[in-house]
N, CA, C and O of each residue as an XYZ file, in Angstrom:
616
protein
N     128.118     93.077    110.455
C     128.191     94.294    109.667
C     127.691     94.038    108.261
O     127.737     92.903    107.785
N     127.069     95.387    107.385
C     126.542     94.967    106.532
C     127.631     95.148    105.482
O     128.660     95.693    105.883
N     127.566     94.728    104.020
C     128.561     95.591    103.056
C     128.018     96.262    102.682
O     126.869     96.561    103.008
N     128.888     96.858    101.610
C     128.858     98.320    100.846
C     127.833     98.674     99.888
O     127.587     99.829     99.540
N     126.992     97.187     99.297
C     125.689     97.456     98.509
C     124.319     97.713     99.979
O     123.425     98.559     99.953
N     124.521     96.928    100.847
C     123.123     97.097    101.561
C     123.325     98.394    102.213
O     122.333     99.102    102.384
N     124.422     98.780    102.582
C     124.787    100.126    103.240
C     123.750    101.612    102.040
O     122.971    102.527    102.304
N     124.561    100.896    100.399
C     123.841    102.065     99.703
C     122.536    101.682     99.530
O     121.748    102.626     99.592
N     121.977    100.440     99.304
C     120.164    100.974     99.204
C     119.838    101.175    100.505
O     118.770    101.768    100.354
N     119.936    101.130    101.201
C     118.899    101.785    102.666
C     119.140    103.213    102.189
O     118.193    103.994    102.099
N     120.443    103.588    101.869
C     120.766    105.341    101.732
C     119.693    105.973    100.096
O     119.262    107.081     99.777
N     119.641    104.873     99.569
C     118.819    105.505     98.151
C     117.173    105.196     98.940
O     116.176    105.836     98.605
N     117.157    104.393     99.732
C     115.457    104.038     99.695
C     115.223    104.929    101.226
O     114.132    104.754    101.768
N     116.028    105.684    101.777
C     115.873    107.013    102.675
C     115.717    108.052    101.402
O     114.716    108.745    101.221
N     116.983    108.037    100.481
C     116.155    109.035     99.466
C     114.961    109.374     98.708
O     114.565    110.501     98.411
N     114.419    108.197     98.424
C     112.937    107.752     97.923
C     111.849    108.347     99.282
O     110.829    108.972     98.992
N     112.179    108.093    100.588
C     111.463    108.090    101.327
C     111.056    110.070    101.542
O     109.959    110.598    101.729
N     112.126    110.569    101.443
C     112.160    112.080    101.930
C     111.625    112.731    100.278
O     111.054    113.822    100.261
N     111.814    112.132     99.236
C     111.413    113.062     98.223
C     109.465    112.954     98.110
O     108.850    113.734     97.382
N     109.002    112.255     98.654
C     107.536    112.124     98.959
C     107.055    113.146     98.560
O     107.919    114.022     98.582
N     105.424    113.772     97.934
C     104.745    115.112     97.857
C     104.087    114.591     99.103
O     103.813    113.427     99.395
N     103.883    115.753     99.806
C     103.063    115.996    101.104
C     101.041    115.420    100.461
O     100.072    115.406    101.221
N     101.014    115.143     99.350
C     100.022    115.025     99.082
C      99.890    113.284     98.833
O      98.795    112.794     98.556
N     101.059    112.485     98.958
C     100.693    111.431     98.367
C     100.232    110.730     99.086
O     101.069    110.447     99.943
N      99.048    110.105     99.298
C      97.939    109.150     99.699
C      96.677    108.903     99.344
O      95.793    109.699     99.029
N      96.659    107.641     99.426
C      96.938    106.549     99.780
C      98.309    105.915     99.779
O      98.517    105.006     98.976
N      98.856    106.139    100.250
C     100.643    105.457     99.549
C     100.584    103.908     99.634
O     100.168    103.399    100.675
N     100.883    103.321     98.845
C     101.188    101.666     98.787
C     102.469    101.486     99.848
O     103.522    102.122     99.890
N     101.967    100.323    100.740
C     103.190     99.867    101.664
C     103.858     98.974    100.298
O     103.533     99.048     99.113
N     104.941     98.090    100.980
C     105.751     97.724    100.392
C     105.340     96.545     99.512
O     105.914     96.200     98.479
N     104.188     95.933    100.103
C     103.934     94.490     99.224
C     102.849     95.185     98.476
O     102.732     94.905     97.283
N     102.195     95.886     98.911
C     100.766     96.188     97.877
C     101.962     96.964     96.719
O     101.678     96.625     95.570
N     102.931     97.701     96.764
C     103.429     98.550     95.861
C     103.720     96.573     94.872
O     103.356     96.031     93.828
N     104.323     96.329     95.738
C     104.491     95.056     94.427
C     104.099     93.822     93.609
O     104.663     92.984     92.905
N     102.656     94.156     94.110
C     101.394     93.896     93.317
C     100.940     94.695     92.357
O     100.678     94.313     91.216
N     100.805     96.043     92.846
C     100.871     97.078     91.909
C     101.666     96.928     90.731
O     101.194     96.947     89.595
N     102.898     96.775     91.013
C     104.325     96.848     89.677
C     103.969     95.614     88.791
O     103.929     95.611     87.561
N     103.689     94.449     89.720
C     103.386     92.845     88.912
C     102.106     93.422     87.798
O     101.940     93.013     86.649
N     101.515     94.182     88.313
C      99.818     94.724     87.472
C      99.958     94.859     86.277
O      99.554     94.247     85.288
N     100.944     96.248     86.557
C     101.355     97.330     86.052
C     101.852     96.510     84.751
O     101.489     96.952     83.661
N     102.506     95.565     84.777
C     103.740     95.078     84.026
C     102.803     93.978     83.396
O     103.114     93.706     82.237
N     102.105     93.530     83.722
C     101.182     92.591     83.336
C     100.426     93.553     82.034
O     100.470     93.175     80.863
N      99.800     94.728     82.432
C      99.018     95.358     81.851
C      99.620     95.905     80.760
O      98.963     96.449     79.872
N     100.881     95.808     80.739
C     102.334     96.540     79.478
C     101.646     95.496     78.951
O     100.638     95.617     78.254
N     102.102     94.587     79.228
C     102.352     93.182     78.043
C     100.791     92.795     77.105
O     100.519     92.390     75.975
N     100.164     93.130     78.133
C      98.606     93.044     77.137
C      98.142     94.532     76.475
O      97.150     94.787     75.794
N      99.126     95.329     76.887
C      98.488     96.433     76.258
C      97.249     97.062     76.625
O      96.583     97.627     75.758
N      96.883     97.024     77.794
C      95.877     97.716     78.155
C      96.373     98.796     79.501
O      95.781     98.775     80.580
N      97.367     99.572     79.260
C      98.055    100.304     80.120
C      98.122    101.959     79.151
O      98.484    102.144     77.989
N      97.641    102.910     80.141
C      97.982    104.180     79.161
C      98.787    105.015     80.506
O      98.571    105.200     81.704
N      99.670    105.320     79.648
C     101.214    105.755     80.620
C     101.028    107.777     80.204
O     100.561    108.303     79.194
N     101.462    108.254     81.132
C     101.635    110.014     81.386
C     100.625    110.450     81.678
O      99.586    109.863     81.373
N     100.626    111.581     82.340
C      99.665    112.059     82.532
C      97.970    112.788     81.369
O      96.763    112.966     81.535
N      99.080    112.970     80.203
C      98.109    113.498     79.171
C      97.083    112.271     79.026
O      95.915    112.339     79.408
N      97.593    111.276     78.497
C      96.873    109.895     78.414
C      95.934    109.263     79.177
O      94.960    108.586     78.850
N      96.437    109.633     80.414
C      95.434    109.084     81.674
C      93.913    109.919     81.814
O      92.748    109.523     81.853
N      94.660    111.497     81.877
C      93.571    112.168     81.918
C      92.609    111.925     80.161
O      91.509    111.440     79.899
N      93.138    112.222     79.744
C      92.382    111.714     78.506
C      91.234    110.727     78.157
O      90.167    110.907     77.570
N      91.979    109.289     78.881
C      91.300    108.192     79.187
C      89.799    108.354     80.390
O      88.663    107.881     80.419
N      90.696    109.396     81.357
C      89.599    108.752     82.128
C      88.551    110.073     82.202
O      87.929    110.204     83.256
N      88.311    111.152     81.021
C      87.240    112.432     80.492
C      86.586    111.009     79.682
O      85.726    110.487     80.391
N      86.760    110.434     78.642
C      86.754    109.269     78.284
C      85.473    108.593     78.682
O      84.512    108.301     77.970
N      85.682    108.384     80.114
C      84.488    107.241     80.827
C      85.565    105.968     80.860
O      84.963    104.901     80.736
N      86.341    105.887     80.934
C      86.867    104.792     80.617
C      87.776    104.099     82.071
O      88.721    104.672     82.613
N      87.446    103.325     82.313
C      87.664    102.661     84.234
C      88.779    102.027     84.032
O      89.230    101.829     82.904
N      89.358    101.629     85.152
C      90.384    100.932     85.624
C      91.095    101.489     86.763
O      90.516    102.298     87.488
N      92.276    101.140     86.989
C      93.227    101.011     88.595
C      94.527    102.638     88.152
O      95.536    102.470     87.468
N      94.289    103.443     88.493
C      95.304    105.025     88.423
C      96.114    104.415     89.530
O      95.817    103.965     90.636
N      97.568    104.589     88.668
C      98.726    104.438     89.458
C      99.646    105.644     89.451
O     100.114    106.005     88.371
N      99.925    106.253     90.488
C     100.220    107.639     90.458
C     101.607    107.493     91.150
O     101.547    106.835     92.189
N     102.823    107.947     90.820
C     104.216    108.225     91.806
C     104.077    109.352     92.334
O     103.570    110.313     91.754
N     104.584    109.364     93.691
C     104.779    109.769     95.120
C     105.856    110.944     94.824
O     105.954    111.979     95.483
N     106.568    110.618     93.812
C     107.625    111.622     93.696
C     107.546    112.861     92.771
O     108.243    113.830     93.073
N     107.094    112.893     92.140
C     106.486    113.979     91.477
C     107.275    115.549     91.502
O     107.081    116.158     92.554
N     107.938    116.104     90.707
C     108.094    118.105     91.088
C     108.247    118.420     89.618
O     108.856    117.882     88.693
N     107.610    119.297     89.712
C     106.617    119.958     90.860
C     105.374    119.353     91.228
O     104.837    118.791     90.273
N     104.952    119.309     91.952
C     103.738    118.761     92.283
C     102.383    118.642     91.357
O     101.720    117.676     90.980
N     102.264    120.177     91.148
C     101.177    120.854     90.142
C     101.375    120.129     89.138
O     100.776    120.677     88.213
N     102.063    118.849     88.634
C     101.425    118.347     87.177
C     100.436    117.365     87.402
O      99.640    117.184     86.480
N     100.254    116.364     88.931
C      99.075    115.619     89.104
C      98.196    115.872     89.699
O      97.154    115.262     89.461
N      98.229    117.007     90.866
C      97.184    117.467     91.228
C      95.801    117.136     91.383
O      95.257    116.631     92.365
N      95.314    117.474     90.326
C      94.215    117.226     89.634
C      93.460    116.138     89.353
O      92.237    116.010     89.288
N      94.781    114.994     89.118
C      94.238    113.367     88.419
C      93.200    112.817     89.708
O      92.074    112.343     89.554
N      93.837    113.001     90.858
C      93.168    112.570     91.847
C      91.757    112.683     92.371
O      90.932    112.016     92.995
N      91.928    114.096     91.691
C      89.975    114.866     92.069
C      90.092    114.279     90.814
O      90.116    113.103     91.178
N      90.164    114.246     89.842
C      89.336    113.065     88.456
C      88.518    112.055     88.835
O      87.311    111.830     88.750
N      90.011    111.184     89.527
C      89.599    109.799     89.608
C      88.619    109.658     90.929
O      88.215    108.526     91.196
N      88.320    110.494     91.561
C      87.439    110.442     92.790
C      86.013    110.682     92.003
O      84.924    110.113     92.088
N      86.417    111.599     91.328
C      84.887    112.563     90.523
C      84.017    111.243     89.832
O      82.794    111.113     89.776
N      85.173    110.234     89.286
C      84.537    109.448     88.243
C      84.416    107.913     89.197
O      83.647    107.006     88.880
N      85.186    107.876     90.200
C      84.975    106.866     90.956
C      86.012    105.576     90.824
O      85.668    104.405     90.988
N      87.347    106.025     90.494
C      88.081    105.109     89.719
C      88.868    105.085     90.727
O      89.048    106.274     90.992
N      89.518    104.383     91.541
C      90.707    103.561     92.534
C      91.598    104.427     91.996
O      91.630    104.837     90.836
N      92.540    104.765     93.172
C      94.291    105.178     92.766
C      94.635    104.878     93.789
O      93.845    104.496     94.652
N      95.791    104.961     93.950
C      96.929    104.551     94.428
C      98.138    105.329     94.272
O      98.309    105.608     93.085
N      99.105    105.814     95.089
C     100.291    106.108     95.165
C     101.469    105.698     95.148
O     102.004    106.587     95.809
N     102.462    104.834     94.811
C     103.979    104.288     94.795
C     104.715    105.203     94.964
O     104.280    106.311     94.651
N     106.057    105.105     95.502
C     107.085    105.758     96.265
C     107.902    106.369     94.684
O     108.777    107.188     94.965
N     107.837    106.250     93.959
C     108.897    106.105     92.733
C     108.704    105.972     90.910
O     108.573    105.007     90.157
N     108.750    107.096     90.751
C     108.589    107.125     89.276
C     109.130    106.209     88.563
O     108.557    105.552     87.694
N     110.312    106.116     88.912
C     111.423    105.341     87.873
C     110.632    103.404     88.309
O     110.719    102.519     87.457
N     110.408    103.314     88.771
C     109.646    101.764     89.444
C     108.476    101.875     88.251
O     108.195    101.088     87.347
N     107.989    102.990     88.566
C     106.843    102.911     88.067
C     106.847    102.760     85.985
O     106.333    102.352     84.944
N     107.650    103.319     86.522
C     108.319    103.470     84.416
C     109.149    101.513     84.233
O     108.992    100.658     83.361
N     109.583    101.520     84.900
C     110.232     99.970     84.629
C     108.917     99.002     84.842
O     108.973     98.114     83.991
N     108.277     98.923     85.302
C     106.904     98.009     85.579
C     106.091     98.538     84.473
O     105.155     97.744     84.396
N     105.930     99.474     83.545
C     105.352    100.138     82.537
C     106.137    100.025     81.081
O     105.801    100.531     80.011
N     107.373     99.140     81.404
C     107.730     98.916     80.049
C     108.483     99.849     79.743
O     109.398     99.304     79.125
N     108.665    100.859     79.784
C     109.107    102.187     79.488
C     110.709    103.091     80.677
O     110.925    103.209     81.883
N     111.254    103.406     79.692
C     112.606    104.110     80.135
C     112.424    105.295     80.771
O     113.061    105.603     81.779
N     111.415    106.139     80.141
C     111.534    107.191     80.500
C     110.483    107.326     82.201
O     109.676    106.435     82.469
N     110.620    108.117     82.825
C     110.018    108.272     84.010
C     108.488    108.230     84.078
O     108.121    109.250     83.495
N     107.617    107.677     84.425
C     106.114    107.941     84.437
C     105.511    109.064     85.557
O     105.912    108.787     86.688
N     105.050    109.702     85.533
C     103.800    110.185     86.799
C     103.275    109.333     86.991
O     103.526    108.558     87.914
N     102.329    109.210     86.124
C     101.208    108.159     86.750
C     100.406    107.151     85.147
O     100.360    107.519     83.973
N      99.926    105.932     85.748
C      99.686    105.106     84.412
C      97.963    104.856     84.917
O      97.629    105.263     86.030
N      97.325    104.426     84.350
C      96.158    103.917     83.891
C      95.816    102.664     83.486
O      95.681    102.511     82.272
N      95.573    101.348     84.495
C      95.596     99.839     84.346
C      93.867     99.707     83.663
O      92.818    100.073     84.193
N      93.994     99.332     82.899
C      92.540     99.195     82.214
C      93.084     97.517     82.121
O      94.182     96.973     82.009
N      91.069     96.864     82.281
C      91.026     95.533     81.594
C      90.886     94.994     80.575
O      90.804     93.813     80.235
N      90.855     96.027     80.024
C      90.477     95.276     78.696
C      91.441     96.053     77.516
O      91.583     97.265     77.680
N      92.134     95.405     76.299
C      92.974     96.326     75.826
C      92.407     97.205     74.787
O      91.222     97.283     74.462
N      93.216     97.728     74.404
C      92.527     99.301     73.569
C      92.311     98.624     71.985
O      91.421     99.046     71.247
N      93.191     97.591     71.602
C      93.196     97.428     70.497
C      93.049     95.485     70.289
O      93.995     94.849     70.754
N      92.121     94.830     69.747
C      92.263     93.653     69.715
C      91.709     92.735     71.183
O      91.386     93.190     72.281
N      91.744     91.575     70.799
C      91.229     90.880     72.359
C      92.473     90.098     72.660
O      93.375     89.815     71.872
N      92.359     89.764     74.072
C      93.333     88.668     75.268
C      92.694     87.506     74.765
O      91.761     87.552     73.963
N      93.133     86.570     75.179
C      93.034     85.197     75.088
C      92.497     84.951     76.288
O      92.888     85.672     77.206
N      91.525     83.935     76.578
C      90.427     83.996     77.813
C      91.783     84.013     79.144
O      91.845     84.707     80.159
N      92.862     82.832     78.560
C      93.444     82.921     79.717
C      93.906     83.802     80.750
O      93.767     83.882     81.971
N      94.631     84.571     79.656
C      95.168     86.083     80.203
C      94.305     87.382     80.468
O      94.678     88.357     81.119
N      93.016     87.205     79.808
C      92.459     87.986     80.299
C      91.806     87.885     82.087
O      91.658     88.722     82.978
N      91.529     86.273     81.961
C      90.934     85.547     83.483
C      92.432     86.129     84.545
O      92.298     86.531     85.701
N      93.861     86.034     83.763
C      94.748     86.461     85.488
C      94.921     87.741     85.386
O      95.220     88.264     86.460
N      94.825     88.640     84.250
C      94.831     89.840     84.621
C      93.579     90.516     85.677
O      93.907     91.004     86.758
N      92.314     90.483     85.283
C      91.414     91.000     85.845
C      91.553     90.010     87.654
O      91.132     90.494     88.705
N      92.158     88.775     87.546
C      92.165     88.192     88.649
C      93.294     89.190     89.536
O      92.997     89.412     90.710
N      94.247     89.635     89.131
C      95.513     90.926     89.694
C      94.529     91.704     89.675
O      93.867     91.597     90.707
N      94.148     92.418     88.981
C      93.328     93.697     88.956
C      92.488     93.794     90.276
O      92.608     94.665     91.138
N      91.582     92.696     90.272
C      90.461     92.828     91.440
C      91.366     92.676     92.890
O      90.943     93.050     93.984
N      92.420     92.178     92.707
C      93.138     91.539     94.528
C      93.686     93.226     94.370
O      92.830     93.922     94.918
N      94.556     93.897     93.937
C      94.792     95.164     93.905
C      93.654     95.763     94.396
O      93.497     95.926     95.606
N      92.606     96.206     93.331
C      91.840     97.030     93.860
C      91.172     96.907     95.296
O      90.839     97.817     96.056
N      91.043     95.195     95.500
C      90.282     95.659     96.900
C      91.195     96.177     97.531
O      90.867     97.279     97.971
N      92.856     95.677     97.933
C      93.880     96.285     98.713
C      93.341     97.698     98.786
O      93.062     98.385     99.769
N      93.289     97.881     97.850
C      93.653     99.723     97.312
C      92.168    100.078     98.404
O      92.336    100.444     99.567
N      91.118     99.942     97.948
C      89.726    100.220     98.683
C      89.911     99.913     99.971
O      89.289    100.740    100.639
N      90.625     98.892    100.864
C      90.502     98.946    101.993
C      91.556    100.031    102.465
O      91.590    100.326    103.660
N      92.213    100.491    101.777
C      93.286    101.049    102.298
C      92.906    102.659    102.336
O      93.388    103.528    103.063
N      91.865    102.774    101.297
C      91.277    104.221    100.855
C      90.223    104.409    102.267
O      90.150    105.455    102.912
N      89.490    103.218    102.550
C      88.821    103.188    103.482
C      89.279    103.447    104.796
O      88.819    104.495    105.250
N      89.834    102.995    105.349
C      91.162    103.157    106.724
C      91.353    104.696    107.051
O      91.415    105.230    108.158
N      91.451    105.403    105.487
C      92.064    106.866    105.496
C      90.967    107.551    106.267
O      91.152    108.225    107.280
N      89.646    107.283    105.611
C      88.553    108.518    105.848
C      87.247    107.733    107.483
O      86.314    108.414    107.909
C-alpha cells in the first residue's frame, strides 16, 4: 500500500492531467518536459529568458529566435492562441508543458507563466564561453526532441 503523500500526487498530477486546453500540442512527455524546465532554468540564470505572454510576443514581431515554452493549462484559452501561429509564421520551435506553476518555478519567478521565450544569447551583456557552450548545448538536444516530436504530429 502506498501512503498518504503518493496517494495525493497521483490525485494533483490527475488534476494537471484533466485541466489540459484541447489545443495543447505538441505536449512534452515527462522527460522532454524536464529538459525543458533544466533549459528554462538555465536560461533564468543567464538571462536570456523573456517570461509572459506580452514579452514573448514582443520578442518574437522582433525577429528574434529561440525555443517558445508554452503551459498546457492556460483559461481562458484565448490569451495564447495566437503565439503558436507566431511561432510557426516565423519558424521558431514550441512546445507545450502540462503546468504553469512548473513553468514559473523553472523561470525563476512566483508568479504563474503562460508561456516563456528561451533565447541564446542574453539581452544584455555576454556569457562566458563556458556557459554559453552548455546552454546552446541544452538548447539544441531540446530543440531536436521538440522537432522530432512536431514531426510525428503531421
Amino acid at each position: 500500500m502506498g501512503s498518504d503523500s503518493e496517494t495525493e500526487k497521483t490525485v494533483k498530477e490527475k488534476k494537471k492531467v484533466v485541466a489540459l486546453s484541447p489545443i495543447a500540442k505538441p505536449m512534452a512527455g515527462k522527460k522532454l518536459s524536464k529538459r525543458t524546465f533544466k533549459l528554462v532554468r538555465r536560461a533564468a540564470e543567464n538571462k536570456c529568458l523573456k517570461r509572459g505572454v506580452k514579452e514573448v510576443v514582443k520578442s518574437i514581431k522582433r525577429g528574434h529566435k529561440g525555443l517558445c515554452v508554452i503551459a498546457g493549462n492556460i483559461s481562458p484559452i484565448d490569451v495564447i492562441t495566437h503565439v503558436p501561429i507566431m511561432c510557426e509564421e516565423k519558424e521558431i520551435p514550441y512546445i507545450y508543458v502540462s503546468s504553469k506553476e512548473d513553468l514559473a518555478n523553472a523561470g525563476a519567478t512566483k508568479r504563474p507563466t503562460c508561456c516563456v521565450l528561451v533565447q541564446t544569447k542574453p539581452n544584455k551583456g555576454e556569457l562566458s564561453e563556458e556557459e554559453q557552450t552548455r546552454l546552446k548545448a541544452d538548447y539544441d538536444q531540446v530543440v531536436s526532441d521538440v522537432r522530432v516530436l512536431t514531426a510525428s504530429m503531421f
